[in-house]
Each structure stands twice: as C-alpha cells, then as structure tokens.
C-alpha positions as CSV (number, residue, x, y, z in Angstrom):
1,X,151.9,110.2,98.9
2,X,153.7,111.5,95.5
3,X,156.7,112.3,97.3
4,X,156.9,108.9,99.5
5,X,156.4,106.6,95.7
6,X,159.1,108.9,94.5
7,X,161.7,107.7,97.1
8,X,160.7,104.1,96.8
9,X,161.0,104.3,93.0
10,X,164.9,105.9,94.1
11,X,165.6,103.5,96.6
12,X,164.1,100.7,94.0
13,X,166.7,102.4,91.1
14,X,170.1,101.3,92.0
15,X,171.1,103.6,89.1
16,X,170.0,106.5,90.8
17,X,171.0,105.5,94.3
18,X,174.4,104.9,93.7
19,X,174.4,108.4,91.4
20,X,172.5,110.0,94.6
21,X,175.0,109.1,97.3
22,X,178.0,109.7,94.9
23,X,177.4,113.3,94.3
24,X,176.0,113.9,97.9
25,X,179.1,112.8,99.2
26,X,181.5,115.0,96.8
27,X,178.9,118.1,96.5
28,X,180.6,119.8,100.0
29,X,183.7,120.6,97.7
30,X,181.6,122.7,95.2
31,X,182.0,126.0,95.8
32,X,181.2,129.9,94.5
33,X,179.3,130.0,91.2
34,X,178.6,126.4,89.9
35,X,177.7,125.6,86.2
36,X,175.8,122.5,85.4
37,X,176.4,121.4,82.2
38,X,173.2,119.7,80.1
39,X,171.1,120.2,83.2
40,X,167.8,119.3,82.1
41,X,165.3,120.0,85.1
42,X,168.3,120.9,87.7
43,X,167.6,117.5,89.8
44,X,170.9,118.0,91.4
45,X,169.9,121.8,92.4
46,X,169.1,121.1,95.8
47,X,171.9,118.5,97.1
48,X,174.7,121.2,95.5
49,X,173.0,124.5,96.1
50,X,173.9,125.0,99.7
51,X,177.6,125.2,98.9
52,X,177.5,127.1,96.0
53,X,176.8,131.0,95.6
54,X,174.9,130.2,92.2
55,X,173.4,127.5,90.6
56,X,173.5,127.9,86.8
57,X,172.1,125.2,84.1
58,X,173.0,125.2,80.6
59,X,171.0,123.0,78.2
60,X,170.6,122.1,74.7
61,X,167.8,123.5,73.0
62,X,166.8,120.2,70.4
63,X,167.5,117.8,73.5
64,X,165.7,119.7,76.1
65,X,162.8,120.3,73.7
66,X,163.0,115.9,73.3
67,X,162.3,114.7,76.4
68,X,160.2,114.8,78.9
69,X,162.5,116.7,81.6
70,X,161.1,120.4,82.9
71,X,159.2,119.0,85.8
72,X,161.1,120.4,88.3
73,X,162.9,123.3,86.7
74,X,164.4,124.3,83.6
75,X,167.5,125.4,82.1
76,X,169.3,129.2,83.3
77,X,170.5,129.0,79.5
78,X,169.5,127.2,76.4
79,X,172.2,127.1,73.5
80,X,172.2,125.5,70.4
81,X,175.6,123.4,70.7
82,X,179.2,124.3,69.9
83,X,180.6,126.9,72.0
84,X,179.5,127.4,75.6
85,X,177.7,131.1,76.2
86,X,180.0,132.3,79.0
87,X,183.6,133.8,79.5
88,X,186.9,132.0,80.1
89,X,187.5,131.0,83.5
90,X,183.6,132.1,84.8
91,X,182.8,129.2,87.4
92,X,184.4,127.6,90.2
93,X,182.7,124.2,89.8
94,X,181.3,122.6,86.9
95,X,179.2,119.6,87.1
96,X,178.5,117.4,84.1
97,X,176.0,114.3,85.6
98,X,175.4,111.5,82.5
99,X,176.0,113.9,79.5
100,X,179.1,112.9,77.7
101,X,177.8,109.6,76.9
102,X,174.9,112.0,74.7
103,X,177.3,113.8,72.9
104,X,178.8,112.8,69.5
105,X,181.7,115.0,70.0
106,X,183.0,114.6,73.6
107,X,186.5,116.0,73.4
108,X,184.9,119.4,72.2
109,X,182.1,119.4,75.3
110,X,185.4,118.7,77.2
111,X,187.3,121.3,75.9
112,X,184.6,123.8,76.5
113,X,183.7,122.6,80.4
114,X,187.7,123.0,80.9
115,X,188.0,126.9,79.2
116,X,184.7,128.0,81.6
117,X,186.5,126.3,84.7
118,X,188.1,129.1,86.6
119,X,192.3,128.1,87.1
120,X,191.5,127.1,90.9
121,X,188.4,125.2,89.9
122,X,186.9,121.9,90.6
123,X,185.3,119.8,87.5
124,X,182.7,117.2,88.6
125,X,182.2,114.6,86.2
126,X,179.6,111.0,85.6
127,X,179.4,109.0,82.8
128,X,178.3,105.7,82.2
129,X,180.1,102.5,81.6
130,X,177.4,99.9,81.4
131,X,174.1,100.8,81.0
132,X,171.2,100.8,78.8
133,X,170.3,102.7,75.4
134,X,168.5,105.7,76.2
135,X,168.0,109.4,75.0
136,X,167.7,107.6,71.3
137,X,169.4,107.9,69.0
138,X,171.4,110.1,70.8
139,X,173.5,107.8,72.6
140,X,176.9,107.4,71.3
141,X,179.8,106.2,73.6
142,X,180.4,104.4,77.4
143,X,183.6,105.6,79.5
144,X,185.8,103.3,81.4
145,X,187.6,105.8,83.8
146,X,191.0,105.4,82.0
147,X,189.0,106.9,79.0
148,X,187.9,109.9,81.3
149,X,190.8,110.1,82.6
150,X,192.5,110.9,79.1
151,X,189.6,112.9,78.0
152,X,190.4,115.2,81.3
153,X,194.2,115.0,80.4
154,X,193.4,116.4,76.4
155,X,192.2,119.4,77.9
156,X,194.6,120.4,80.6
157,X,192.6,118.7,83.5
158,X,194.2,116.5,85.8
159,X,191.9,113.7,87.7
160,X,192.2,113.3,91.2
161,X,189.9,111.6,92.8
162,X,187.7,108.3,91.0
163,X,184.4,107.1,92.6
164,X,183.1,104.1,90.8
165,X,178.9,103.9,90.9
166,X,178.3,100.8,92.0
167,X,179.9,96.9,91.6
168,X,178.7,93.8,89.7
169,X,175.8,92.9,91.5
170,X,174.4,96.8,91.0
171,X,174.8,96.6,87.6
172,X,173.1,93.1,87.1
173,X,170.5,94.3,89.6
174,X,169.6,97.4,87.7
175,X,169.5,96.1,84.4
176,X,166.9,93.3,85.8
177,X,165.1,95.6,87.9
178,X,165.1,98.2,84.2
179,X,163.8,95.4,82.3
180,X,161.0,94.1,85.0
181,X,159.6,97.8,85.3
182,X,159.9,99.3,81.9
183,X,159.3,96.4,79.5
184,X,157.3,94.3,81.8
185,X,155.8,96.2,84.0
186,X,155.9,99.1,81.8
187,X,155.8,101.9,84.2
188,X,158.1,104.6,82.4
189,X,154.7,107.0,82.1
190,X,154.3,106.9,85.7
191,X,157.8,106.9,86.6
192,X,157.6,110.6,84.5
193,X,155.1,111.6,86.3
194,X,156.9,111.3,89.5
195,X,159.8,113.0,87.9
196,X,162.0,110.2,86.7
197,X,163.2,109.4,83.4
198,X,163.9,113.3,82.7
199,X,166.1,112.1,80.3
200,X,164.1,110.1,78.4
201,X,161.4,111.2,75.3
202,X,157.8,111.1,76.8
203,X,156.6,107.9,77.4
204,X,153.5,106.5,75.1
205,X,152.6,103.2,76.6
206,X,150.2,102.7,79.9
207,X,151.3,101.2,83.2
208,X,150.6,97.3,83.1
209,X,148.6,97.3,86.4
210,X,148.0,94.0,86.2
211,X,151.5,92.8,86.5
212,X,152.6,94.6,89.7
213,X,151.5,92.6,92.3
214,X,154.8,90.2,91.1
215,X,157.0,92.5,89.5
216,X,156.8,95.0,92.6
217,X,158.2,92.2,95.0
218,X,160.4,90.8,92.5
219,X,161.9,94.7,92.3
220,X,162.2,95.4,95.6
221,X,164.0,92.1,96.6
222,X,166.6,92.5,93.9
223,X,167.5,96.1,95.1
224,X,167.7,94.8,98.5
225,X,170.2,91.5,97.4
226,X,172.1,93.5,94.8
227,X,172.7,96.2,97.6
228,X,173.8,93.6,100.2
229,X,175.7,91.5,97.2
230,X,177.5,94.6,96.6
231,X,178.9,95.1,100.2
232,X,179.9,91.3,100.6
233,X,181.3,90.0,97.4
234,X,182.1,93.8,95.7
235,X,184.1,93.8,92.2
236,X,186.4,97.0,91.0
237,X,186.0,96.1,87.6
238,X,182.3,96.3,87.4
239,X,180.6,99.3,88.1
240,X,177.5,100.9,86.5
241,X,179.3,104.4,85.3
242,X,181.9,106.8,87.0
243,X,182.3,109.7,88.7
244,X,186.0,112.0,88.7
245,X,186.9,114.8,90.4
246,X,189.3,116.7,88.1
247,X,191.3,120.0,88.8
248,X,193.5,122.6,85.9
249,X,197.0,120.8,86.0
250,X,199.5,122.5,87.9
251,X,197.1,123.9,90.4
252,X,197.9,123.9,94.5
253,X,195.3,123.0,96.1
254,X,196.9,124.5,99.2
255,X,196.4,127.8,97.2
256,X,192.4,127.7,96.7
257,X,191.3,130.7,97.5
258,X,187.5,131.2,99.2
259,X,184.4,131.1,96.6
260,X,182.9,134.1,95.4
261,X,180.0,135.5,96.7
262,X,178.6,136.6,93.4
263,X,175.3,134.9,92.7
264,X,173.7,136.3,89.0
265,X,173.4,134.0,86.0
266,X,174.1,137.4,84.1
267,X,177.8,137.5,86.2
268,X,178.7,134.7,84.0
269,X,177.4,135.2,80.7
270,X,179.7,137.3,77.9
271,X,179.7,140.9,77.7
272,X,177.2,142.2,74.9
C-alpha cells in the first residue's frame, strides 16, 4: 500500500515526473564509476545503477544533517564543503540532480564536478528555473540554460545536449498542485514519510485530513490537464528547471573508450 501512495504522490508531482522521465531517458549513457554529487538518500541509485560499475554519493555534512533525507540510503562520503575528496579525473559520469541552485558558490562546485570528471567523461546536470523556495535559507540562485551553459563553458565543459523539464502548463500545474498539498492540505509530514521531500527540513505540522476529500481531486485533475496542456499547446520558454548533458571540450566522442569495471568507493577516494 506504501509503495502504491508513493507513485500516486509521483505521478501527482509534476516536478518529479518530469525530473523522473528526464534522467531515465539519459541514464543509459552513464557509464563505469559514477559520482553523484549532493546525493542525499541516492533516490536516483536505482534508475542509474544498472549502467554504472559504481554508484558513489557525496554529501554535505551541515545539509545532510538539515533535512529529513536518509530514508532510503545515505551518503558513500560526507565532506564539509570546498574541495571534493577524490582524485583528478576519478569518475566517468558525474550526476548533479537540483544542487547548484543550494550552493552560494556555484562556479567553485562547478569547477570541482569538472576536475573529478575523467577527460572522456559524461557530466549530468538539473537545476531549476522556476520553482519554489525550499532547503531554507539555503536557496540562492535559478538557472536559465544559457546560464548553465556558461557555467559548463568556465570550467572547460562543453554542453551538448539540453532537455528542458517540463512547459508552461507543468510549471503552473505544480506550483498549484505545491500550494493545494503543502499549505492547504498540508501533507509535507506524510509526504516524508513516503520518502518525498528529502530535500526539505523535517516537517512539523499534521496532515489536514479534513481537507482531502477536495484537494485530492482538485490535485489529481490538475496533473492530468497540465500533462495533456503540455503536449497540445507546449512553450520552449517555460519550463520548470533543466537538465544538460556536458562533455571536457575537445573530446571525440568517437574515441570513448568502454567503462571501467572497477566498483570500490575507496578506487576513487585520494591516496592516504
């Protein structure tokens, strides 16, 4: 029954539908030892895992220890910010899902996902462009994918593929469908307990029981027309984030050579 609510609440979530089917769809070109940068609980584990040799997740201790995330897993490595704790070059993909809006400094998280990316590697890469405050007050900055684009370019990275995460009517349908369930409905505690809302700082306030049989309808209907809104009458300039596929400038990708077959965390960690 738990597992059956959870994928109503992610077919309710536009947010997380559209991130869902986005990185489902581009997870077959991860390959050999994959880094996941501010992982939290590894949700994206299982969709990436069967192309990779290993699966490593690298959080930050303070915003790890904030939220409510650890439900399903929990970080390979915890660091305290700055530099990342591996060697140049380590990983053949990196994957950064809905981080770099949490970080005050981007360019440096940037620079350090680019130096861990092996030369033939694949960066993987979602941020937001509208979408609500969360993570507070650790929620600095919104990417258009020109400004990811650029941030790529700063570090040697070239962009070569764009996937935008929805159109108009997914972002007007998730921020009703946000506002319905967590300030109306108020069902953020529950959602947690399913395993949503990782993200986010444990939530205080009690489900509003009373106010479901309405707003569970009015949720459901709104995913439904905002999905079939989207298909009809889609618009490229509205989009609830992005998601770039970004390579080392200068690489052939003729000249990829096969993944390795190495699989310890400790393969990619620096030497003591």
């Amino acid at each position: 029954m738990k597992r059956l609510l959870r994928r109503c609440a992610d077919w309710i979530d536009l947010q997380w539908s559209v991130l869902e089917h986005s990185l489902r769809a581009v997870a077959p070109q991860a390959r050999g030892r994959l880094l996941d940068v501010g992982c939290g609980d590894k949700p994206y584990e299982a969709w990436f895992r069967p192309f990779v040799s290993a699966y490593v997740g690298v959080e930050h201790g303070d915003t790890f220890g904030s939220t409510a995330a650890g439900v399903r897993g929990r970080p390979d490595v915890v660091y305290s910010g700055g530099t990342l704790p591996f060697r140049d070059g380590s990983f053949d993909t990196v994957l950064s899902v809905q981080v770099l809006e949490h970080t005050p400094h981007p360019a440096a998280l940037m620079a350090e996902m680019s130096r861990v990316l092996a030369p033939d590697g694949l960066l993987i890469l979602t941020a937001p462009f509208q979408f609500r405050l969360h993570e507070q007050p650790h929620d600095y900055f919104r990417y258009s994918p020109h400004g990811l684009r650029q941030l790529c370019a700063d570090v040697g990275l070239e962009v070569f593929e764009t996937v935008p995460q929805g159109s108009l009517w997914t972002v007007i349908g998730h921020k009703l469908n946000s506002t319905l369930s967590l300030r109306v409905a108020r069902v953020g505690q529950l959602a947690q307990v399913m395993g949503k809302l990782g993200h986010e700082a444990p939530q205080g306030q009690g489900v509003r029981w009373w106010t479901l049989p309405v707003v569970g309808p009015m949720v459901v209907a709104i995913a439904a027309g905002a999905r079939l809104m989207d298909r009809w009458f889609a618009d490229p300039e509205e989009s609830l984030g992005f998601l770039v596929l970004a390579r080392p400038k200068g690489f052939s990708r003729g000249a990829e050579r096969a993944g390795s077959s190495a699989s310890p965390v400790a393969a990619a960690l620096p030497a003591r």
